[in-house]
C-alpha positions in Angstrom: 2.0 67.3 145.0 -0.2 69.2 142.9 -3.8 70.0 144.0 -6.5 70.4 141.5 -10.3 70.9 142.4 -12.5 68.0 141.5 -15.7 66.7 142.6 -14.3 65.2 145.8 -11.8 68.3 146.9 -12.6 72.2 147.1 -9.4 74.8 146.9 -9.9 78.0 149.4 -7.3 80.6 149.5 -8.7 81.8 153.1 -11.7 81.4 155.8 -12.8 84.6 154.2 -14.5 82.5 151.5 -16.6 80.2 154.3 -19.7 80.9 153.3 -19.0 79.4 149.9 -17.0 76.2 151.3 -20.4 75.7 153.4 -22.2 75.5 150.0 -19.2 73.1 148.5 -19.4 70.7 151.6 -23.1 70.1 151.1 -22.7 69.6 147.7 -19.9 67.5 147.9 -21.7 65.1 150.6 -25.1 64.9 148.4 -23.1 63.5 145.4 -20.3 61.7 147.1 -20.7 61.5 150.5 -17.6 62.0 151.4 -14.7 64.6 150.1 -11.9 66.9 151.6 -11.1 71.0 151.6 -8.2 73.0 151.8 -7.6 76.8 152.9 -4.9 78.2 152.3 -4.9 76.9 148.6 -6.1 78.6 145.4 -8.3 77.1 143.3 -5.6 76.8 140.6 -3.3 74.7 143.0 -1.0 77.2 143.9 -0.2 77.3 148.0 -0.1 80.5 149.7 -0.8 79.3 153.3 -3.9 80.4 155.7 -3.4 82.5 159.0 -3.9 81.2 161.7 -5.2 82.1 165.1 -6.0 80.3 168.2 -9.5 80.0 167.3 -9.7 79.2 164.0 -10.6 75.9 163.8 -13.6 76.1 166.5 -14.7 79.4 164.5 -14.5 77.5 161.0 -16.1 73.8 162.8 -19.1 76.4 164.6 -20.0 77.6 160.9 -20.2 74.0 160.0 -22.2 73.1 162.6 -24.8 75.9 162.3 -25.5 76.3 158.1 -24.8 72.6 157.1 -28.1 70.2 158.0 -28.1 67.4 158.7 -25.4 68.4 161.1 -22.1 66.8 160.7 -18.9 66.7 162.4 -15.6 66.6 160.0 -12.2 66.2 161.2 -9.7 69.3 161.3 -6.6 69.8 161.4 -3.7 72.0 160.6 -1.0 71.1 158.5 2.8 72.1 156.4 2.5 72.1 152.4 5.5 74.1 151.2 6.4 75.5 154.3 3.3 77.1 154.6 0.4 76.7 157.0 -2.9 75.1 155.7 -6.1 73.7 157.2 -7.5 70.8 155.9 -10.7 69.5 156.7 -12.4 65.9 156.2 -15.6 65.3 156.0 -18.2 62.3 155.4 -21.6 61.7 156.0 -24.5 59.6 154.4 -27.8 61.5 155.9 -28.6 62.7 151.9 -29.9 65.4 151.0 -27.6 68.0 153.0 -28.8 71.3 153.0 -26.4 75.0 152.8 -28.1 77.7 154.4 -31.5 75.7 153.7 -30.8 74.9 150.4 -29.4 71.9 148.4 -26.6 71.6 146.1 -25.3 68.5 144.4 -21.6 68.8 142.9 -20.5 68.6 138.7 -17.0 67.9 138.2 -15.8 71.6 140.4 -19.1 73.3 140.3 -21.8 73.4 143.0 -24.9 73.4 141.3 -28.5 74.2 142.9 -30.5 71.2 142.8 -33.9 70.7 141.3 -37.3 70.0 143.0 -37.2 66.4 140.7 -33.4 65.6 141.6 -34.5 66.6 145.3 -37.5 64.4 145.5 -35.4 61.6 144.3 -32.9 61.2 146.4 -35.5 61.5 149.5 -37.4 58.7 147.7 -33.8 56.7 147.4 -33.1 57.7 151.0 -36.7 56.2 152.3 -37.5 53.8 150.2 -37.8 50.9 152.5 -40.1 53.2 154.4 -42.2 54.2 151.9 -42.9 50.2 150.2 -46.2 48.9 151.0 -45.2 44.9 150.3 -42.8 44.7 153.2 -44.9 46.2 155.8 -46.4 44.1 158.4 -50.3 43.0 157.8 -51.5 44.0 161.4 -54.5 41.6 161.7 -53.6 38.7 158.9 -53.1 35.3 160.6 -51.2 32.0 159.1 -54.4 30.7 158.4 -55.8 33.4 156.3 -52.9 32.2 153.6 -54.4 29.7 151.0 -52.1 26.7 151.2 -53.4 25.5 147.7 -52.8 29.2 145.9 -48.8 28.6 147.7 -48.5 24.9 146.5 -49.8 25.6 143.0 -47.2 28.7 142.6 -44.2 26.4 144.1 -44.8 24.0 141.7 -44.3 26.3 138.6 -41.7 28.1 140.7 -39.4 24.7 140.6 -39.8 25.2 145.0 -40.2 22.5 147.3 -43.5 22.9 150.2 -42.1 22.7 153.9 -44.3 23.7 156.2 -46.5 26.9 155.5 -44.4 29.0 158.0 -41.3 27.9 156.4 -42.5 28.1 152.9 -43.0 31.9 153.9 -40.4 32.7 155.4 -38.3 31.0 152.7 -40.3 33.6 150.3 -39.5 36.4 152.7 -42.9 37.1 153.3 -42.8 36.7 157.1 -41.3 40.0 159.2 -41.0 40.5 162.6 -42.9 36.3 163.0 -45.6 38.3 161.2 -47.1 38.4 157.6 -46.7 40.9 155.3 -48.4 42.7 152.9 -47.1 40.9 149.9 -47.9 37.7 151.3 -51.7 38.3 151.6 -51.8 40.0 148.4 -50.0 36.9 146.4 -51.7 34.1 148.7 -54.3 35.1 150.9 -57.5 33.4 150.5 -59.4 36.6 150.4 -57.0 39.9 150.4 -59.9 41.9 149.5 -61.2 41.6 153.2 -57.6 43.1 154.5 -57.0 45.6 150.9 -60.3 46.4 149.7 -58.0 48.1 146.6 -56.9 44.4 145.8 -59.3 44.5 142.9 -59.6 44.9 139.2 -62.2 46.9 137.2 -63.0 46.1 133.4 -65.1 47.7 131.1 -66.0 48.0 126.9 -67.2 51.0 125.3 -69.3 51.3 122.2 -67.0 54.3 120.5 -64.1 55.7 121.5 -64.9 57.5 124.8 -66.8 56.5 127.9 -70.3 58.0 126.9 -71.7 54.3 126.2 -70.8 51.3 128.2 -71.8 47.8 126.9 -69.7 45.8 129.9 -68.6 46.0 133.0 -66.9 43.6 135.2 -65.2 43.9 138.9 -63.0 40.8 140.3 -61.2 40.8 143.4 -58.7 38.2 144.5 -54.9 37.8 144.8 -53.0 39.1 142.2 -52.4 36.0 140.1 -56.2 35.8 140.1 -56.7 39.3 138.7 -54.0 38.8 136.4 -55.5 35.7 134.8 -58.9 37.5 134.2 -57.9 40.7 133.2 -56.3 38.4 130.4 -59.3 36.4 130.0 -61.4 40.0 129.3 -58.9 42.0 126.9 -59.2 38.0 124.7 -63.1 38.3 125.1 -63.6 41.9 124.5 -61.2 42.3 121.3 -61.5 40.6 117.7 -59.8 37.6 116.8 -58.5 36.3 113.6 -56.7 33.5 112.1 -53.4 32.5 109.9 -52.6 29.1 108.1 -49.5 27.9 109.7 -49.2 24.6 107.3 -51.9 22.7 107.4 -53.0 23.9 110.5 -55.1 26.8 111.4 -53.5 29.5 113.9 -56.1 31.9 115.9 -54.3 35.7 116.5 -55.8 38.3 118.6 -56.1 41.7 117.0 -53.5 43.3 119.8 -50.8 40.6 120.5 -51.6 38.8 123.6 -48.3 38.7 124.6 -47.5 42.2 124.8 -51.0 42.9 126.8 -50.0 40.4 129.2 -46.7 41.8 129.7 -48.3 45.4 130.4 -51.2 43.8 132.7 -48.6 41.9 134.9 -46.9 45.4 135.1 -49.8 47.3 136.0 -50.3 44.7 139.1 -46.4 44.7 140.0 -45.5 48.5 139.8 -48.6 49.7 140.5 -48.9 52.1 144.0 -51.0 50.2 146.8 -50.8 52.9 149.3 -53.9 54.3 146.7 -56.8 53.1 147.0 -58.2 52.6 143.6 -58.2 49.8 141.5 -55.8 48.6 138.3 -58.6 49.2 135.5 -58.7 47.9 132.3 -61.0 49.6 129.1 -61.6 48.3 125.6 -62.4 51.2 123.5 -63.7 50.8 119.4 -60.2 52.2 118.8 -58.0 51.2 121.5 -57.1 48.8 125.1 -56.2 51.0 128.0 -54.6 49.4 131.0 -54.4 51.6 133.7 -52.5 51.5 137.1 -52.4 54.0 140.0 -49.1 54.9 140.7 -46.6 57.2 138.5 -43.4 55.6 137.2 -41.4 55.3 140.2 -37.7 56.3 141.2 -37.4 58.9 139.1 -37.7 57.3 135.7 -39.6 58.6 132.7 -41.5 57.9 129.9 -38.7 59.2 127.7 -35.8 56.1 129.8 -38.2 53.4 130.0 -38.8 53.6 125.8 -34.7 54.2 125.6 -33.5 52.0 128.0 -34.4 48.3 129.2 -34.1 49.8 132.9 -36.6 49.6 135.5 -37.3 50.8 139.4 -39.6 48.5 141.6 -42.1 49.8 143.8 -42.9 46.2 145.4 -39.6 44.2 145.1 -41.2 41.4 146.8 -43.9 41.2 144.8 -41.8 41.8 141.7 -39.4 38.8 143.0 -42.3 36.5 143.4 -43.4 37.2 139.9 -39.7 36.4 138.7 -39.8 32.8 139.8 -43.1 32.3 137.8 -41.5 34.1 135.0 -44.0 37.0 135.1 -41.5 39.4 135.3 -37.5 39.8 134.3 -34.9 40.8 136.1 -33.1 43.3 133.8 -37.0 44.8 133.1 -37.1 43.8 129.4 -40.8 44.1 130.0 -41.4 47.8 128.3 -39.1 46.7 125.4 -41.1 43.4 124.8 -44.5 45.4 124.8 -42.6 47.7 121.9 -41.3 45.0 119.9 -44.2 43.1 119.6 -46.8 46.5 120.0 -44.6 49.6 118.3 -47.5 51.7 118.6 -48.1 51.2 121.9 -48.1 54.4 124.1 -47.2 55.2 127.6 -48.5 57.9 129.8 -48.7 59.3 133.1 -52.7 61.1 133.8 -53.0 62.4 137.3 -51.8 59.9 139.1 -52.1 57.0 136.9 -49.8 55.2 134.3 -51.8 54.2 131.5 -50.7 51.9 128.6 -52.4 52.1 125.3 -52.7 50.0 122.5 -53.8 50.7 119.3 -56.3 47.9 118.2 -56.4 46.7 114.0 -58.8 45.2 111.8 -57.8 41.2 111.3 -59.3 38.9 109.2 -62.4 37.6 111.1 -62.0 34.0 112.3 -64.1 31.5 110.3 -65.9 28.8 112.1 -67.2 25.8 111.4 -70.6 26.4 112.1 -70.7 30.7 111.8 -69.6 33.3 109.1 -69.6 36.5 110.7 -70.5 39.4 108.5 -68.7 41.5 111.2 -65.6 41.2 113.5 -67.0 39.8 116.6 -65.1 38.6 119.7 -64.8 34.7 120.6 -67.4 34.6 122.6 -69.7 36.1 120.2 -69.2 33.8 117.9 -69.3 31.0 120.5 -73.1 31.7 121.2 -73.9 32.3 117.6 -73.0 28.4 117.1 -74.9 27.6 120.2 -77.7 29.2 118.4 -76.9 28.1 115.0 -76.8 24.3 116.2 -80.4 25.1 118.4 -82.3 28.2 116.9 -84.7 27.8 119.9 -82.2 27.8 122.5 -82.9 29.3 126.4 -80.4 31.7 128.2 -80.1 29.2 130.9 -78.9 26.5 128.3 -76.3 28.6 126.7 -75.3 30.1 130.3 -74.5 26.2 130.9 -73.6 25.1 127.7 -70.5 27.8 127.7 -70.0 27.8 131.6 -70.8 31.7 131.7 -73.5 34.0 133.5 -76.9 34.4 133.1 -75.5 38.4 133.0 -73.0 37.8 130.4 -75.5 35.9 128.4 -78.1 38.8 128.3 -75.5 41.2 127.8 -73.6 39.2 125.0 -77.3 38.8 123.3 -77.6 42.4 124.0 -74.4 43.3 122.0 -75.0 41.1 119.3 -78.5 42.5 118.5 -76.8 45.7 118.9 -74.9 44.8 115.8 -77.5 43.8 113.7 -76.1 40.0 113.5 -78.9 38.7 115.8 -82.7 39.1 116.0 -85.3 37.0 118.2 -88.5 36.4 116.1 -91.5 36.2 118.8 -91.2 37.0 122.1 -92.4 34.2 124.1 -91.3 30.6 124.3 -92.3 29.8 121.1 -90.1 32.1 119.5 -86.8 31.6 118.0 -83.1 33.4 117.4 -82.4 34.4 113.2 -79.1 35.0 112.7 -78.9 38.0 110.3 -77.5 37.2 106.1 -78.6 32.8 106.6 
C-alpha cells in the first residue's frame, strides 16, 4: 500500500516531530473532522518504522490531551507495515474550531495553514447558529391570545394552508417551542409586536437634496412585518415620480425605480435584517436616490462581492424567511439580489457600520398626464392627486381633501407644504374666502 499525505492523513517519520502533528490534528479536525496519522512514515510514503518504548503511546496521547482544545481522545495503536513497527492514530471530533497551542489551523490539500480572524469568526457563527437566531427563541411573556387570528387566516389563505385551531395552525408553522410562542410568531402575527419588540418598527423619511440637511417627510409605523412591508411600499410609490407608457391602446403607469426590484430589497431588509439590534429598518428618498437600510451586516460570512456573483444566500431568521416563502415573498435558492440587478443594474449594495444599505439610483420619466392636471414638474401621485382635488374645487378645505383622499390632516399640510415649495401651488387670501391657483392655468 502506498501512503501519500492528503488532507485527511499526515506522514511522521518519528514522535520527534510532535509538536507539528499537534498542529496537523487541529487542522485536520477544523476542515474535516475527522482524519488519521502515521509515525514512523515519511512524508514521501516511504516506511522506516518508529521506536518504540513502553510509554510511548501514553507520552504521545498526554501531548494530545494537553496542546489540542477542545480536548479529544483518538484511538492508538501500534501496528506492522513492512515489517516494521508504526503508530497510527485515529482521530474525530466535531467541537469546531480546534485550537494547537491556542491557535487555529484549517488544512489545504497537505498544508496546515493559520486561519484568519474572518474564516475563524465563521465557523463559530456556523457552530452557534441556532444559538445566536432571534426568531426561534421563546417570547417569555406573549400569550395565545396576543396572536391576531385574522392577520393568521388572511396569510393561510394566500399561503394555499388550511386554519385548525390557532394552537395547531402554529405549531403546524413551527412557531410554537417548548408549548410556548416564539419570536417569529409575534413578529409575523401578533396583534401588537411593538409592545413585546419595540425595534418591530419602520422609519421613513424624504429629503429636499441629496443629504439629510432638509427633511420635507417623515413617517414611523409599527406593526408585524407584513404590515411594515406593505407601507414601506406604499411610501417609496408616494415619495418617487411616476410616469406612463402606451401599452396599445391602453395607458401603463411606471414608477421612476421599478417597483419590483424595491420590493424585493424591502422584503429583504425585514427578513435578513438583525433583531437582536434595536433600531429600526429605515427607508430615505433622496433628490438623487432610495436608500433602504437594515441593521444587520450580511450574515454567514457572505459579501458584497458573492451575493452580486452568485444567486446564494445565508438566513439570519429561517423561520421568518420560510414564512415569507409560502406567500412568495422570498425564494428558496435567494434569486432575490439577482432580481433587484436585473431589473435595477445600478443598484448598489453596502455595509455602513452596522447596517446594509441598498441604493437605488432614481431617473427622470416622463411625467404622468392626468385628466384633469399637467404638471410642469415631476410630482409624485399623490401630488398630483390633490392638485385635481383642487383643480375640480379651487376653494377646497384641508379637512375635505384629508377625506376626499382617505389621508391625514398632517399629510395634507405637508403635501400642500411641498407643493408650494415647488412653485406649482399658491393660496390667494388667507382666510376662508380665499382660494388655491395652480401655477401656468
Amino acid at each position: 500500500m502506498k501512503y501519500v499525505e492528503s488532507e485527511t492523513l499526515e506522514l511522521k517519520s518519528s514522535t520527534s516531530e510532535l509538536k507539528k502533528t499537534i498542529i496537523s490534528i487541529s487542522s485536520i479536525l477544523n476542515k474535516h473532522q475527522f482524519g488519521k496519522m502515521y509515525f514512523g512514515i515519511k512524508d514521501n510514503g516511504i516506511i522506516i518504522g518508529q521506536q518504540i518504548g513502553k510509554n510511548t503511546l501514553r507520552d504521545i496521547s498526554k501531548v494530545i490531551s494537553n496542546y489540542i482544545e477542545p480536548k479529544i481522545y483518538p484511538e492508538l495503536k501500534i501496528i506492522k507495515i513492512n515489517n516494521k513497527k508504526c503508530v497510527e492514530i485515529n482521530f474525530s471530533g466535531n467541537e469546531i474550531p480546534y485550537y494547537a497551542y491556542g491557535r487555529a489551523y484549517k488544512r489545504v490539500a497537505d498544508e496546515n495553514k493559520l486561519m484568519s480572524a474572518k474564516e475563524l469568526e465563521k465557523i463559530i457563527i456556523n457552530k452557534n447558529k441556532d444559538e445566536l437566531r432571534w426568531d426561534n427563541k421563546v417570547c417569555k411573556d406573549a400569550k395565545i391570545n396576543d396572536i391576531g387570528i385574522n392577520k393568521l387566516k388572511s396569510f393561510l389563505k394566500i399561503a394555499d394552508k388550511k386554519y385548525d385551531s390557532l394552537e395547531n395552525t402554529l405549531k403546524k408553522l413551527n412557531l410554537i417551542k417548548y408549548n410556548k410562542l416564539i419570536n417569529a410568531a409575534i413578529i409575523l402575527f401578533g396583534k401588537k409586536p411593538q409592545q413585546f419588540f419595540p425595534n418591530s418598527k419602520l422609519r421613513c423619511a424624504v429629503f429636499l437634496t441629496n443629504d439629510t440637511t432638509q427633511m420635507i417627510d417623515m413617517q414611523d409605523y409599527d406593526g408585524d412585518l407584513f404590515y411594515l412591508i406593505e407601507h414601506a411600499e406604499k411610501f417609496v410609490l408616494k415619495n418617487i415620480h411616476m410616469g406612463m407608457k402606451i401599452n396599445g391602446l391602453y395607458r401603463v403607469d411606471i414608477s421612476e425605480i421599478n417597483k419590483d426590484a424595491f420590493r424585493e430589497a424591502i422584503i429583504n431588509a425585514f427578513c435578513h435584517r438583525s433583531y437582536w439590534k434595536f433600531d429600526s429598518v429605515n427607508i430615505a428618498v433622496f433628490k438623487d436616490r432610495l436608500e433602504i437600510r437594515s441593521p444587520g451586516l450580511l450574515y454567514g460570512g457572505l459579501t458584497i462581492e458573492k451575493i452580486r456573483t452568485y444567486n446564494i444566500s445565508e438566513r439570519r431568521n429561517e423561520l421568518i424567511a420560510n414564512i415569507f416563502y409560502e406567500v412568495n415573498f422570498v425564494e428558496k435558492w435567494g434569486k432575490g439580489i439577482s432580481k433587484i440587478l436585473n431589473l435595477e443594474p445600478k443598484t448598489k449594495f453596502m455595509e455602513i457600520g452596522s447596517q446594509f444599505v441598498t441604493v437605488f439610483q432614481r431617473k427622470d420619466v416622463t411625467p404622468l398626464v392626468t385628466p384633469l392636471v399637467t404638471p410642469l414638474v415631476n410630482l409624485t401621485k399623490l401630488e398630483i392627486k390633490i392638485l385635481n382635488e383642487i383643480k375640480k374645487n379651487n376653494k377646497i378645505s384641508l379637512s375635505d381633501i384629508e377625506k376626499k383622499l382617505n389621508i391625514s390632516r398632517d399629510t395634507v399640510k405637508e403635501y400642500i407644504s411641498r407643493l408650494k415649495k415647488k412653485i406649482v401651488l399658491e393660496r390667494i387670501g388667507k382666510t376662508s374666502k380665499g382660494y388655491w391657483k395652480i401655477k401656468g392655468e
